[in-house]
C-alpha positions as CSV (number, residue, x, y, z in Angstrom):
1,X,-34.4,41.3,-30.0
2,X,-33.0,41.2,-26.7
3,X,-29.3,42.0,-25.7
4,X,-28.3,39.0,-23.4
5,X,-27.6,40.5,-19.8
6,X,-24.6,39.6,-17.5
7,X,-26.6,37.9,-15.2
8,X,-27.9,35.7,-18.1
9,X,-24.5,35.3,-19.7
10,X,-23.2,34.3,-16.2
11,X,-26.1,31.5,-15.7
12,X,-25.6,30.3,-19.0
13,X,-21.8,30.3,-18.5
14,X,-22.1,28.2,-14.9
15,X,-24.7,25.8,-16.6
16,X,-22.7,24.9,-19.2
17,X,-19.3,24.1,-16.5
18,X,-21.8,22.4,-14.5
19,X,-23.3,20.5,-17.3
20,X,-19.5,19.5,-18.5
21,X,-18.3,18.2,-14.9
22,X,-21.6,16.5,-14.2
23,X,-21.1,13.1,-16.4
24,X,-17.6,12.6,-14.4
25,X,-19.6,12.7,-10.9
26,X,-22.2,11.1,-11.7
27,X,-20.8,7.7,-13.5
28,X,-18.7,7.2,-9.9
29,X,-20.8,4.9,-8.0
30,X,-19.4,3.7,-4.7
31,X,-22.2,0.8,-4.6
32,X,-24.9,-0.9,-6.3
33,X,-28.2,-2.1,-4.6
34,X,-30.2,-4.6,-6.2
35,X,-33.2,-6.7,-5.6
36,X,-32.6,-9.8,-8.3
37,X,-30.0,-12.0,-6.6
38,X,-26.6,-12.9,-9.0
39,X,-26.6,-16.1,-11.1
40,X,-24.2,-18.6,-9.8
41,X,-20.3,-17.8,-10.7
42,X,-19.5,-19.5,-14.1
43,X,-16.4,-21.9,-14.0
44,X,-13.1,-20.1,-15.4
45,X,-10.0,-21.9,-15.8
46,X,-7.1,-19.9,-13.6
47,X,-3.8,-19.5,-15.6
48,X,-0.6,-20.5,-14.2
49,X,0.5,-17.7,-12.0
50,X,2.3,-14.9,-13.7
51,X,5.2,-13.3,-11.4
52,X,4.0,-9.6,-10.8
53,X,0.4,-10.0,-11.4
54,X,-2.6,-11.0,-9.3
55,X,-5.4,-12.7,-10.8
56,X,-9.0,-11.4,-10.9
57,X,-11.9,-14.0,-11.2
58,X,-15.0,-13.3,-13.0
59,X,-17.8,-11.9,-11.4
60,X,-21.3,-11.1,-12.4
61,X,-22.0,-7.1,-12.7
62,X,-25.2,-4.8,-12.8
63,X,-25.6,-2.5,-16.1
64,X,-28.4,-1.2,-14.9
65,X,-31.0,-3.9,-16.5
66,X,-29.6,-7.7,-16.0
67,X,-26.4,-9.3,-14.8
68,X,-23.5,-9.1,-17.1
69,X,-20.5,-11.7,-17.1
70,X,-16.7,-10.1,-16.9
71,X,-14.3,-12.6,-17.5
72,X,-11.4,-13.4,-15.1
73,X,-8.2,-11.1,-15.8
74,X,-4.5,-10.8,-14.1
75,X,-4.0,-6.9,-12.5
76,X,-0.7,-5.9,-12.1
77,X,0.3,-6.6,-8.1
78,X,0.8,-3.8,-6.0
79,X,3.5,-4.8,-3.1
80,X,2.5,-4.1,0.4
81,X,-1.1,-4.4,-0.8
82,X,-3.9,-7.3,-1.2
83,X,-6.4,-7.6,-3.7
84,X,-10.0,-8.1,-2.3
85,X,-12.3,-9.9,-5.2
86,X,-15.4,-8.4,-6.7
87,X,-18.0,-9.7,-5.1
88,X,-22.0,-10.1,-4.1
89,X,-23.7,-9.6,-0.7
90,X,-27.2,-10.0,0.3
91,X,-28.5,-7.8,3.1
92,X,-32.4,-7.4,4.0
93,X,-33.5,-8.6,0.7
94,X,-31.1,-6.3,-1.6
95,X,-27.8,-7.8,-3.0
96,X,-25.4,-5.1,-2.7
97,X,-21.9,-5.4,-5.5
98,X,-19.1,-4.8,-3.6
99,X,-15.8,-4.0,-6.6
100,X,-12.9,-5.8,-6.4
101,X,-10.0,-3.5,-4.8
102,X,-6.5,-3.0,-3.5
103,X,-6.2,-3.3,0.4
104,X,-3.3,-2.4,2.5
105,X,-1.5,-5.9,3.4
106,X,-1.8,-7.9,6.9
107,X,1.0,-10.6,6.1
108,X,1.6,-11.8,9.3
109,X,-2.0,-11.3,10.3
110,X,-1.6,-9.6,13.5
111,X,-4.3,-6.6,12.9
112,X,-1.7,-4.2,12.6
113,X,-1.1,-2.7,8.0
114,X,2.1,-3.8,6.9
115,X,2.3,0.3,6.7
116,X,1.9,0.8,10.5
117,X,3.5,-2.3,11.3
118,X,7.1,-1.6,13.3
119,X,7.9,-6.0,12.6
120,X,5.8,-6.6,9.9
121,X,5.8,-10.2,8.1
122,X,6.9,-11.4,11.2
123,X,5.3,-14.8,11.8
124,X,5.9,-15.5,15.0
125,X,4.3,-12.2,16.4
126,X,0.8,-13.0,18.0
């Protein structure tokens, strides 16, 4: 019987972090390219507004076979911010899923994040 060296306990030591870490990295997609193009949006009906929450309208996603429904939902609102929806976008033949996600705010839509903006929410500003 062999004694197990250090290299070998070393290798077997790194493969076994790596093998631990790599289900995190590899579930954390930053897009989806399809060829099959989405089925049309089904019809939701949209709740009264709820003060402190934006609402999120279904979408179809991609589980890695067929399109998958996900029903409308309200996310709590982050101030300053805008929510962009979850959506679809064909480009040379492939339908790439762009997910729904916070963007810093524009609200008097002069170009300039509400962040960076010296007068933001000023409406009269061109």
């Amino acid at each position: 019987m062999r004694k197990p060296t250090l290299l070998a306990s070393c290798l077997a030591a790194s493969f076994a972090f790596g093998a631990a870490t790599l289900p995190s990295t590899t579930l954390a997609q930053t897009a989806v390219w399809i060829r099959t193009a989405p089925p049309p949006p089904r019809h939701e009906v949209v709740p009264a507004p709820r003060r402190g929450y934006v609402w999120v309208s279904g979408y179809w996603g991609w589980n890695g076979h067929r399109h998958v429904w996900h029903r409308g939902g309200w996310v709590k609102e982050r101030h300053g911010y805008s929510y962009n929806q979850p959506t679809w976008v064909e480009r040379d033949g492939r339908w790439e899923f762009r997910r729904g996600a916070w963007a810093r705010g524009d609200a008097d839509h002069d170009g300039v994040p509400n962040g960076a903006d010296r007068r933001p929410n000023n409406p009269n500003r061109y």
